[in-house]
C-alpha positions in Angstrom: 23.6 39.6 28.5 21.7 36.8 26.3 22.4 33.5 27.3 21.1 30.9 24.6 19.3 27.7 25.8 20.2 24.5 23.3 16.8 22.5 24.3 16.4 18.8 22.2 12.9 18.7 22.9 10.0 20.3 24.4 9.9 19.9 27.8 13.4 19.5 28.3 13.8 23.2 29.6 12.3 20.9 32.8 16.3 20.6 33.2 16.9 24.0 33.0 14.1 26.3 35.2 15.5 27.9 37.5 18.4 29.1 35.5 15.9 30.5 32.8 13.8 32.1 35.6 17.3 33.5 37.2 18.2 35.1 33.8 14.4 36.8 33.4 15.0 38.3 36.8 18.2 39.7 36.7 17.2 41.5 33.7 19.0 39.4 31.0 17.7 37.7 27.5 17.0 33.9 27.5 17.0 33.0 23.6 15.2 29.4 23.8 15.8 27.0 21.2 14.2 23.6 20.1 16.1 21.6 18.3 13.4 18.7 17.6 10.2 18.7 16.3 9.0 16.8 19.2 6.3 15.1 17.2 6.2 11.4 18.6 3.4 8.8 19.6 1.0 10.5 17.8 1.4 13.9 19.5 1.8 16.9 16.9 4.9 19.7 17.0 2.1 22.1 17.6 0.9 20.5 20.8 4.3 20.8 22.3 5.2 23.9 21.3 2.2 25.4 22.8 2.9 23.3 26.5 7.0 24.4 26.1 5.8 28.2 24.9 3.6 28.1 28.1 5.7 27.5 30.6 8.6 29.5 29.4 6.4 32.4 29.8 5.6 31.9 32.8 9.2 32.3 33.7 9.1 35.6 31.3 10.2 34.4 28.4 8.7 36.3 25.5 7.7 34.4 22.2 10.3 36.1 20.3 12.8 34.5 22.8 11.2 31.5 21.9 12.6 29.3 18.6 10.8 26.1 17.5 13.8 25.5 15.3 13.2 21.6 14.8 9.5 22.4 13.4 11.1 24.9 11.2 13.4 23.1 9.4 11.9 19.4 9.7 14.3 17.8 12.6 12.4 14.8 13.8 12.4 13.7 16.9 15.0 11.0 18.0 17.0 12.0 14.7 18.8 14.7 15.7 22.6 13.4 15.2 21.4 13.2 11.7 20.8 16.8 11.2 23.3 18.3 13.4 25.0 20.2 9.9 21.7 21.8 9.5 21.2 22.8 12.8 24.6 24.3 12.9 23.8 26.3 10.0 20.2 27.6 11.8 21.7 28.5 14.8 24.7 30.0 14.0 22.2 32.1 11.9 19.9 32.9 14.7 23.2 34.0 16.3 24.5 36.4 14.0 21.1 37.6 13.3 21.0 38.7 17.3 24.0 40.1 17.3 23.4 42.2 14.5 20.4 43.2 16.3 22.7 44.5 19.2 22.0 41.5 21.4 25.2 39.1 21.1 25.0 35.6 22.3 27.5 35.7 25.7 26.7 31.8 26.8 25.3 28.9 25.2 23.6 26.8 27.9 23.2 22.9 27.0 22.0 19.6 27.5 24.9 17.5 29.7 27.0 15.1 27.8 26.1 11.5 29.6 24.0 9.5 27.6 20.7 9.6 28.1 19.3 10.4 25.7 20.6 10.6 21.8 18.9 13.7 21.2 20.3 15.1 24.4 24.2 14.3 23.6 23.7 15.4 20.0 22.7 18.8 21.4 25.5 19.3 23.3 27.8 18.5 20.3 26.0 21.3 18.9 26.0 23.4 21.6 30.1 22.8 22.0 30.6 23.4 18.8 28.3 26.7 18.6 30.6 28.2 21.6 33.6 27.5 19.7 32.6 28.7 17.0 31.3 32.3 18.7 34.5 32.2 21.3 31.7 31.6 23.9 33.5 28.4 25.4 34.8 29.2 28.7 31.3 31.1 29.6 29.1 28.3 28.1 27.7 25.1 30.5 26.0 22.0 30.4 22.9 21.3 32.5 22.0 17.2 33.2 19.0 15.6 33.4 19.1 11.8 33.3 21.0 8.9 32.5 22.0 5.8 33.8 23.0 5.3 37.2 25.5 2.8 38.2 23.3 -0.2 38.8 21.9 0.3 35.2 18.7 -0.6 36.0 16.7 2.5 36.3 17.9 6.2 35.1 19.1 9.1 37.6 17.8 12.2 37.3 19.8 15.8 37.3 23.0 13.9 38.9 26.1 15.5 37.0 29.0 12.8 35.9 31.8 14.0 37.9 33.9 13.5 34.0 32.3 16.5 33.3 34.0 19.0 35.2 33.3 21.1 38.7 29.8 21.0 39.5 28.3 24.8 40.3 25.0 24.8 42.1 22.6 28.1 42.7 20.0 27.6 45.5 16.5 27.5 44.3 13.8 29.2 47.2 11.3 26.5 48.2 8.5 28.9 46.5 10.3 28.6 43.6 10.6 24.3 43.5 7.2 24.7 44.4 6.2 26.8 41.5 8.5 24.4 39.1 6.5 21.7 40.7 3.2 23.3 39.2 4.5 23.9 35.9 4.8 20.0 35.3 0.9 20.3 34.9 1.5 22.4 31.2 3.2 19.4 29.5 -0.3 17.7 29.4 0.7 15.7 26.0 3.7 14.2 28.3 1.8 12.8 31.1 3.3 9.7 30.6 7.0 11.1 31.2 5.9 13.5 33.2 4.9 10.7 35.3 8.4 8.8 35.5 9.9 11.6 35.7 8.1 13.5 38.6 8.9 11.2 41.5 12.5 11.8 40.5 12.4 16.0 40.4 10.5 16.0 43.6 13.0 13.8 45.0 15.9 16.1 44.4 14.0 19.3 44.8 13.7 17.9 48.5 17.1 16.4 49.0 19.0 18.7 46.8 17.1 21.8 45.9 19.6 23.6 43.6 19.9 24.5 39.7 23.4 22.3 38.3 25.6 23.4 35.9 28.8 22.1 34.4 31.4 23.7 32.8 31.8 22.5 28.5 35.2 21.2 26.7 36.5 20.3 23.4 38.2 17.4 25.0 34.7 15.9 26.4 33.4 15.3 23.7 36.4 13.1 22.1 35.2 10.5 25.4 32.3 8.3 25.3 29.5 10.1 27.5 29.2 7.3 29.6 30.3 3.5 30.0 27.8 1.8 27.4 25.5 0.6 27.3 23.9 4.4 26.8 20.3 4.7 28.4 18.9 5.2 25.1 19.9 1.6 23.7 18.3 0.0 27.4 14.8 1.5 25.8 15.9 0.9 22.5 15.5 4.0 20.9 19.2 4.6 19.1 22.4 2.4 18.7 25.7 4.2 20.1 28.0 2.5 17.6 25.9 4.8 14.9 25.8 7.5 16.9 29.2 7.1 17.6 30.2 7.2 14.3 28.2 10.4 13.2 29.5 12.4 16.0 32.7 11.8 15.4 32.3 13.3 11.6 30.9 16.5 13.5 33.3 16.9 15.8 36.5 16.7 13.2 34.8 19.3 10.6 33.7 21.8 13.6 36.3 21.2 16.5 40.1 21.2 16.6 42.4 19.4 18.3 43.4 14.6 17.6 40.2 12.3 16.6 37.5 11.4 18.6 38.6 8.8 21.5 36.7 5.9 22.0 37.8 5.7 25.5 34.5 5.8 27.8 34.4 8.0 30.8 35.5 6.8 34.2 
């Protein structure tokens, strides 16, 4: 079985460990893809390639698992919504390349729709629309990572939004959150948001300890993620109305069903 990760940025797979690791050991292909070129604040793509490219192998992910796709083909980071046509074409390439190869894509495993971060919601309406497009819906889930919480004062990390469907959980050993824990120290050009963002995964590697995944819908995505305002406006990083506005030309060509909804999840 080949499950395909849909990964904004590197060091987002943080999100996603466990379920990696779980695939590696069962025997099955994890197909790792980066849909950014995660070059920000003066870090270079190569950098964080190298820390992702790391860590993933440390899990036993092979480099020809592993797809840099945003360096590739020039998506900067923060911009994805902007290049989500030409991402669908790369993908859905790298798709029917591995199926042609006698290794067809069975899941698509994605970033959660809950407004966090822009990048993040853009690659689940890629990643919705990629398991539509290769009848890999009902198999396919969403993984979160952070958001807003309901005081909107600081973000909540790896707490699903109940709008997003039955939450299923896998226990991860303590070695294991321990081991996760370590690989924090590869993402050296991060230390800033590694920093933020360690307090918050040791927190619910203590209290919660399991690997969350959501199920993925055509209707979701039709909803605002979350009340606005989205986590990314608080930090200033992308407006909603514009995102807003370019999802909804995605999800009309690529997805069936009425227009998108402007109705904001409960």
């Amino acid at each position: 079985m080949t499950t395909l990760f849909l990964f904004a940025h590197q060091d987002d797979e943080i999100g996603a460990l466990h379920e990696v690791a779980e695939i590696k050991r069962l025997g099955g292909t994890a197909v790792c893809v980066f849909l950014t070129n995660g070059a920000w604040a003066g870090v270079t793509s190569a950098e964080r390639n190298a820390e992702s490219t790391k860590t993933l192998a440390a899990l036993g992910v092979s480099p020809s698992e592993t797809h840099f796709l945003g360096t590739d083909i020039g998506v900067p980071d923060g911009g994805l919504i902007e290049h989500l046509e030409l991402c669908f074409d790369a993908v859905s390439e790298l798709i029917t390349d591995l199926q042609a190869r006698g290794t067809p894509v069975t899941r698509i495993v994605m970033h959660a729709w809950e407004g966090g971060h822009q990048d993040h919601d853009a690659g689940h309406l890629l990643g919705v629309a990629l398991a539509h497009q290769f009848d890999v819906l009902a198999e396919s889930r969403q993984f979160p990572l952070y958001r807003m919480p309901a005081s909107r004062w600081t973000m909540t990390f790896a707490r699903p939004l109940p709008a997003n469907g039955v939450v299923e959980t896998t226990r991860i050993p303590l070695l294991s959150r321990l081991r996760y824990l370590s690989l924090l120290a590869n993402y050296r050009s991060q230390l800033r948001v590694i920093a933020k963002l360690l307090p918050l995964l040791i927190r619910e590697y203590a209290t919660s300890g399991v690997q969350k995944l959501q199920p993925v819908s055509l209707s979701r995505v039709r909803q605002a993620p979350a009340p606005p305002p989205m986590l990314y406006e608080i930090w200033k990083l992308y407006s909603y109305d514009r995102f807003k506005g370019r999802a909804k030309v995605f999800v009309e060509k690529h997805l069936p069903g009425n227009p998108v909804a402007p109705e904001a999840a409960e």
